[in-house]
C-alpha positions in Angstrom: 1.2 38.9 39.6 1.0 39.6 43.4 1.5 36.0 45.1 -1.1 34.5 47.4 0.2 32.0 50.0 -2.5 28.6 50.8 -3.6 27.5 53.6 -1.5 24.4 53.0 1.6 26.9 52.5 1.5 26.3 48.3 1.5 29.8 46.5 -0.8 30.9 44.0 -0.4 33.3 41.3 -3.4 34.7 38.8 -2.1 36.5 36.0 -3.6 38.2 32.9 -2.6 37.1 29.3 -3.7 38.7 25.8 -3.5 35.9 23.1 -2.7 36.3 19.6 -6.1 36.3 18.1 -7.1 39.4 21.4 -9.0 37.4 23.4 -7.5 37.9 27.5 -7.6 35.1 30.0 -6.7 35.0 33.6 -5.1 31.7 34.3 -3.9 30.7 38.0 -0.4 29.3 38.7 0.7 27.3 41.7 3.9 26.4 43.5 5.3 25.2 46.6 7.5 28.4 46.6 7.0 31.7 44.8 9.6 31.1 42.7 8.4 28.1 41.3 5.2 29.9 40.9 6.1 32.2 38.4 8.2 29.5 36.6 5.4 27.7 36.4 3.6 30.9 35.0 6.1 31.7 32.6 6.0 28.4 31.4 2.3 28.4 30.8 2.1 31.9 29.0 4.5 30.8 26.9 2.5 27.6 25.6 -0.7 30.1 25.2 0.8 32.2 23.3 2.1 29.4 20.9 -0.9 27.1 20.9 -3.2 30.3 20.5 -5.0 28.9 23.8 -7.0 26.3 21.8 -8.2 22.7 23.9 -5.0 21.3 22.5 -1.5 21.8 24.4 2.3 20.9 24.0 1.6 18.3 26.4 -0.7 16.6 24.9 -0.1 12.7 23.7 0.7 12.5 19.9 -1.6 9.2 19.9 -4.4 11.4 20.9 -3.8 14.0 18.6 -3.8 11.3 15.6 -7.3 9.5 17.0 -9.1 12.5 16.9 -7.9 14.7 14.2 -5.4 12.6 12.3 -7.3 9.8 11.4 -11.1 11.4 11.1 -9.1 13.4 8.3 -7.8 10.4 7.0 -10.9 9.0 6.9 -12.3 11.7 4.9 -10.2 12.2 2.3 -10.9 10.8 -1.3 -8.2 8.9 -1.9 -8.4 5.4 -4.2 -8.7 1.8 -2.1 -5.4 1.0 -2.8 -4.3 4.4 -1.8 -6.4 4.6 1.5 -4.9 0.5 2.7 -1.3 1.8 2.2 -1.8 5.0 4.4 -3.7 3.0 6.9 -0.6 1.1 7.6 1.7 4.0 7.3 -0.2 5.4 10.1 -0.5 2.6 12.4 3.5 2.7 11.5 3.7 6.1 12.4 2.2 5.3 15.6 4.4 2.5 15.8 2.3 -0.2 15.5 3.0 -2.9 12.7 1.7 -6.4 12.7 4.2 -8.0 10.5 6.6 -7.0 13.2 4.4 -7.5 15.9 3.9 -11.3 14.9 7.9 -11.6 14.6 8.1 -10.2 18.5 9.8 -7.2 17.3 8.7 -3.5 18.1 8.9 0.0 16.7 11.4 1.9 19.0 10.7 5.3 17.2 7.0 4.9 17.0 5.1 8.4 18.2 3.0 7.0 20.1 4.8 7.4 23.3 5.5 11.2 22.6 3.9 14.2 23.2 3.0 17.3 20.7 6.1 18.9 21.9 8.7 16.6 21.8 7.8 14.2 18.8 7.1 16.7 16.4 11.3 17.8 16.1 13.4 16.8 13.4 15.0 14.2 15.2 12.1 12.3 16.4 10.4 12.4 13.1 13.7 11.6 10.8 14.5 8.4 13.2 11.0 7.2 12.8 11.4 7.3 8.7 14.9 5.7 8.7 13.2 2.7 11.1 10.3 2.1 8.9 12.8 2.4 6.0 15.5 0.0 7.3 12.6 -2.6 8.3 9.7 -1.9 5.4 11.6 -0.5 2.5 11.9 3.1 0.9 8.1 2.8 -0.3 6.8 2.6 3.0 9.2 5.5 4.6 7.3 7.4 1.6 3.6 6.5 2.6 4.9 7.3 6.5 6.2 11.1 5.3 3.2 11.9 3.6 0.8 10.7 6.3 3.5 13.2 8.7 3.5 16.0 6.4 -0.4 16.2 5.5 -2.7 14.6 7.9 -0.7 15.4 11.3 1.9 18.3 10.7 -0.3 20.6 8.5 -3.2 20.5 11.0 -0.5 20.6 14.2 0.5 24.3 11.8 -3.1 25.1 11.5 -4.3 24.6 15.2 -1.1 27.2 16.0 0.1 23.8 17.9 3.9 24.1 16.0 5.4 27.1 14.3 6.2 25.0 11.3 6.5 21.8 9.4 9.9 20.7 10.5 10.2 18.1 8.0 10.1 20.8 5.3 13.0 20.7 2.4 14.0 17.5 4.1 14.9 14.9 1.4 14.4 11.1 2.2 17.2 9.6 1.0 19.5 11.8 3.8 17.5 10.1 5.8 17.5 6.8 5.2 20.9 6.6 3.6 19.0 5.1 0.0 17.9 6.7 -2.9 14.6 5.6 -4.3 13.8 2.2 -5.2 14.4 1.0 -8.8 11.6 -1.5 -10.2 13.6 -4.5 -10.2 10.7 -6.6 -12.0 7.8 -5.9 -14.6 10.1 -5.0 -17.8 11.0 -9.0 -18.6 8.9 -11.0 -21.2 9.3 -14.8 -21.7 8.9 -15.9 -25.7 5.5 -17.1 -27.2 7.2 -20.6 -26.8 7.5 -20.2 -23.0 4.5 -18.7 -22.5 2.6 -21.4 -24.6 4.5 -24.1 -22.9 3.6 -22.7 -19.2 -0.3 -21.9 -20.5 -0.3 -26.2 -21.2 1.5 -27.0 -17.9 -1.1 -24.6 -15.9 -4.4 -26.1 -17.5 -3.0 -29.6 -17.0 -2.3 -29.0 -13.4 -4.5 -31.0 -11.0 -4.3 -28.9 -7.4 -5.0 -32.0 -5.2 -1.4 -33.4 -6.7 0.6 -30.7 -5.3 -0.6 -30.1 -2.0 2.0 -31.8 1.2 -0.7 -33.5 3.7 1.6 -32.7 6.6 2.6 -29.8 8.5 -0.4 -27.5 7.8 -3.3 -26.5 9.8 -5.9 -25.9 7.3 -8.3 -28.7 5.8 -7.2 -30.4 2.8 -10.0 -29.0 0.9 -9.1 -25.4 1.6 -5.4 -26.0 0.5 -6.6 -27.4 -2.7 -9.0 -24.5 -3.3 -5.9 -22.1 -2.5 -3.6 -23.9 -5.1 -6.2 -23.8 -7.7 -7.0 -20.2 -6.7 -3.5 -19.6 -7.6 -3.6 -21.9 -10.8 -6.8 -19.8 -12.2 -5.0 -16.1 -10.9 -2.0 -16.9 -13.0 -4.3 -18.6 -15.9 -6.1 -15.1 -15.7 -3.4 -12.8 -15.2 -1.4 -14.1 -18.4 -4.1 -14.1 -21.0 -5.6 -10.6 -19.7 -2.8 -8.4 -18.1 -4.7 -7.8 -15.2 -3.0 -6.7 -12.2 -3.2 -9.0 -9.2 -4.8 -6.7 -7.2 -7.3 -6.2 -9.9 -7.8 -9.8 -10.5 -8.5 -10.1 -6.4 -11.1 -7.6 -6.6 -13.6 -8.8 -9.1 -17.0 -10.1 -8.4 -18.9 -12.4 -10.5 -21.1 -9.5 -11.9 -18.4 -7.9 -13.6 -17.8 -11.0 -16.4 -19.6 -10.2 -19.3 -20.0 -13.6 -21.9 -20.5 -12.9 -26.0 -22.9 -14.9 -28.0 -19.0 -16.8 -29.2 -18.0 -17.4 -25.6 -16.1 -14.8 -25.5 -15.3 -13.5 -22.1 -14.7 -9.7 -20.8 -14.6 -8.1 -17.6 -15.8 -4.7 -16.7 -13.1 -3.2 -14.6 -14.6 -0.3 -12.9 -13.2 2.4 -11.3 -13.7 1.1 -7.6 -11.4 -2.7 -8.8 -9.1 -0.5 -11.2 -5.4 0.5 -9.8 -5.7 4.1 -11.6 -9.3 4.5 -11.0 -10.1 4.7 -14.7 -12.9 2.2 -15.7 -11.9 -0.1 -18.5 -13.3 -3.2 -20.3 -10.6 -6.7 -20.7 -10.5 -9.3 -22.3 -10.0 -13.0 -21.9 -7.5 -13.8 -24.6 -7.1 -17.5 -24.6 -10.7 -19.5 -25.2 -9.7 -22.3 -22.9 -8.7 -19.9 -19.8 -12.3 -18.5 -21.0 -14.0 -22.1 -20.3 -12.3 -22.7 -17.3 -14.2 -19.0 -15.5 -17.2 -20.5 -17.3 -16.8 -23.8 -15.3 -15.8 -21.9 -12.4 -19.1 -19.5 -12.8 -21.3 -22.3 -12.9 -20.0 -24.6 -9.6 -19.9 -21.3 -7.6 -23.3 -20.1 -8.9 -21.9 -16.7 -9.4 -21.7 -15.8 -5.8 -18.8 -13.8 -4.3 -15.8 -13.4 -5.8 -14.4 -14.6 -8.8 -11.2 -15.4 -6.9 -12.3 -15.4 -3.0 -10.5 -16.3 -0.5 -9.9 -20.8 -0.4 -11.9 -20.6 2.4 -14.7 -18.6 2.1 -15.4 -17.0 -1.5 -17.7 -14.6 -0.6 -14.4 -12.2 1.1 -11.4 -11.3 -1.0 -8.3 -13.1 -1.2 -6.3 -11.6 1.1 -2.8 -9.9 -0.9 -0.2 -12.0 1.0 -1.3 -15.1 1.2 -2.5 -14.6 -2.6 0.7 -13.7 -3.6 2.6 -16.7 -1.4 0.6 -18.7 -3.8 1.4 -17.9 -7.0 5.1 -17.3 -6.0 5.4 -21.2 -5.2 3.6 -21.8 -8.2 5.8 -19.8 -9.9 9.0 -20.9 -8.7 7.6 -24.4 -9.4 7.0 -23.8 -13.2 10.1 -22.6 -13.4 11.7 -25.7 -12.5 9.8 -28.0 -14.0 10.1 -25.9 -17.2 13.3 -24.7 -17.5 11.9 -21.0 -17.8 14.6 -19.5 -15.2 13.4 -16.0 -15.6 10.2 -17.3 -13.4 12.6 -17.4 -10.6 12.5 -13.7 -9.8 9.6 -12.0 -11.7 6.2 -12.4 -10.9 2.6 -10.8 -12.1 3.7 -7.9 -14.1 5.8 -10.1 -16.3 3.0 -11.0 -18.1 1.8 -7.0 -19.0 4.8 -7.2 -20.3 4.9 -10.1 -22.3 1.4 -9.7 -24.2 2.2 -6.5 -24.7 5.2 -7.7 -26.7 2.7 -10.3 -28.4 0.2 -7.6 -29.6 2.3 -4.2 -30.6 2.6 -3.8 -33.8 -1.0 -5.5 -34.1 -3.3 -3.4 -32.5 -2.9 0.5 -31.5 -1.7 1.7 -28.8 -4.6 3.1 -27.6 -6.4 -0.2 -27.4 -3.4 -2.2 -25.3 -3.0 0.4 -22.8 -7.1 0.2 -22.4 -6.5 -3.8 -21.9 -3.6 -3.3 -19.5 -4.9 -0.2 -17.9 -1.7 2.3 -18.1 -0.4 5.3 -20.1 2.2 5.1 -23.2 4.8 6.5 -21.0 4.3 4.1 -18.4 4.0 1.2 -20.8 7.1 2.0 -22.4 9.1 2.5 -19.0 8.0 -0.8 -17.5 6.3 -3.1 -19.8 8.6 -3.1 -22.9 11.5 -5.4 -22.7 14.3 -3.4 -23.9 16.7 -6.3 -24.2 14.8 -8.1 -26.5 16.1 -7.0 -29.6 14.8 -9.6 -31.9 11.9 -7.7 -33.5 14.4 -5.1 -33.9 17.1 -7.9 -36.3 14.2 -8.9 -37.8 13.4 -5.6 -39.5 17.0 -4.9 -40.5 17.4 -8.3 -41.8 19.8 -9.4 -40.1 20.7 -13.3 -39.9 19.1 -15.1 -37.3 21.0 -16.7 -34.4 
């Protein structure tokens, strides 16, 4: 490493370096002094050495890193719809982008997008990023954000010799975030057949143009009509099938099958099902049955069976789909007396059919209609604090 002054009076310095893998290369340092030279030297052999002299260095932005290798293997990976939206939005929070928080003028301070290889992928960096998206998006998200960290950035940061190791490793969420996983809070309530008939009446009596407010809202009257009765027919739908909302969202016209009785089915194949198994449902109730035949016929069996109000040919989107059943919800709660409508939603009714029907029909045939395994049937759609089957059977006096 002999030093070579410049014409401008900068030194240069070539040196030789063997990398890992044998290959030699003969970079050139430079300095305005010799001493800062070789620092600058040093500095540089010791990133070859632990990048293994690859197009990628410890300099280089995070957010480039995740365009072209992150997200390409993101891309590629089989992973379910429902699967793939969630990790989509864990990595734009990883970045630390968020439009939910965008929209409320808020920002991700821990967002990697402002660091480089070298100094975002440390413990710290990485473990205030998961406590922010935890604090702001809940547990579940934090979860979706580790596993996008751990194997579509830090594996392949290991793999391209770019970090030693996956410094996340062992770690346990909950030290970071100060919470322990979330507890289901709703799914495991069922209202009684007299609740459930009495809420059926008030839904297929409902007329949508009677509940929507003409003031205050920017959309045409007959788009907010179409939305309430979206949600009318979702809920209609949901409680005489067990469906899961982002089932019910997903179906296409197609997909009803009709019987020479009127009797209605959907196919629910593996691309609209949660757990990717194909299945076939029915419509329990013949009058929610009529109402999709009505519905067939004035759409002409275009688009989708719930589309969005304004255009049925696109999908409902999730949030403003689930704004609208919760007021409708919260509305038939009040109007009937049926308090537990407060505070659960969708699920509520796997769980109340499923009370309904066992006992009736095997197993094996409900958890094809609701599309879930005995064990998971039993942790979250059986009511455990309705005890009345079980008085019944030890003949106990009734209430």
């Amino acid at each position: 490493m002999h030093p070579i002054q410049q014409p401008d009076g900068s030194w240069r310095i070539q040196w030789t370096i063997v990398l890992r893998d044998g290959r030699t290369k003969r970079p050139s340092s430079f300095g305005p002094t010799v001493g800062e030279a070789r620092r600058r030297a040093k500095s540089k052999a010791k990133e070859l050495l632990q990048t293994g002299g690859g197009d990628w260095k410890l300099t280089t932005p995070l957010s480039e890193y995740i365009n072209q290798v992150t997200k390409p293997a993101l891309k590629k990976a089989d992973l379910r719809p429902l699967t793939r939206a969630s990790y989509d939005a864990a990595l734009e929070m990883v970045l630390g982008k968020c439009v939910k928080c965008s929209r409320q003028g808020r920002r991700h301070e821990f967002g990697l997008k402002s660091y480089t290889i070298g100094a975002g992928i440390r413990r710290a960096p990485l473990e205030n990023l998961l406590a922010e998206v935890s604090e702001r998006h809940g547990v579940a998200k934090a979860r979706h954000c580790r596993t996008i960290l751990n194997e579509y950035l830090i594996q392949k940061l290991v793999r391209d010799d770019l970090v030693p190791a996956n410094p996340l490793a062992g770690m346990r969420l909950s030290t970071v975030t100060g919470k322990k996983k979330a507890t289901r809070t709703r799914g495991g309530r069922a209202i009684d057949r007299k609740q459930y008939k009495r809420f059926l009446r008030w839904l297929l009596a409902l007329e949508p143009a009677d509940l929507i407010i003409m003031k205050g809202h920017a959309w045409p009257k007959e788009v907010r009509i179409q939305k309430i009765r979206n949600a009318i027919d979702m809920t209609l739908l949901q409680m005489t099938t067990g469906l899961r909302q982002t089932e019910a969202r997903r179906l296409t016209w197609p997909l009803m099958q009709v019987n020479d009785q009127g009797v209605i089915s959907f196919d629910i194949t593996e691309e609209v099902a949660k757990t990717g198994d194909a299945r076939v449902v029915l419509v329990l109730d013949q009058r929610v049955a009529k109402r999709f035949l009505d519905r067939q016929h004035e759409t002409e069996a275009i688009g989708y069976v719930l589309g969005s109000p304004s255009d049925p040919s696109k999908m409902w989107a999730r949030s403003n789909c689930g704004a609208a059943v919760r007021e409708l919800y919260e509305l038939g709660a009040k109007e009937l007396g049926i308090d537990v409508m407060l505070s659960e939603r969708s699920h509520m009714w796997r769980t109340t059919l499923r009370s309904f029907y066992e006992g009736y029909v095997p197993p094996a045939v409900l958890n094809s209609q609701f599309g879930h395994s005995e064990k998971v049937a039993q942790k979250h759609y059986t009511d455990v604090r309705d005890l009345r089957g079980l008085a019944a059977a030890a003949k106990l006096p009734k209430p």
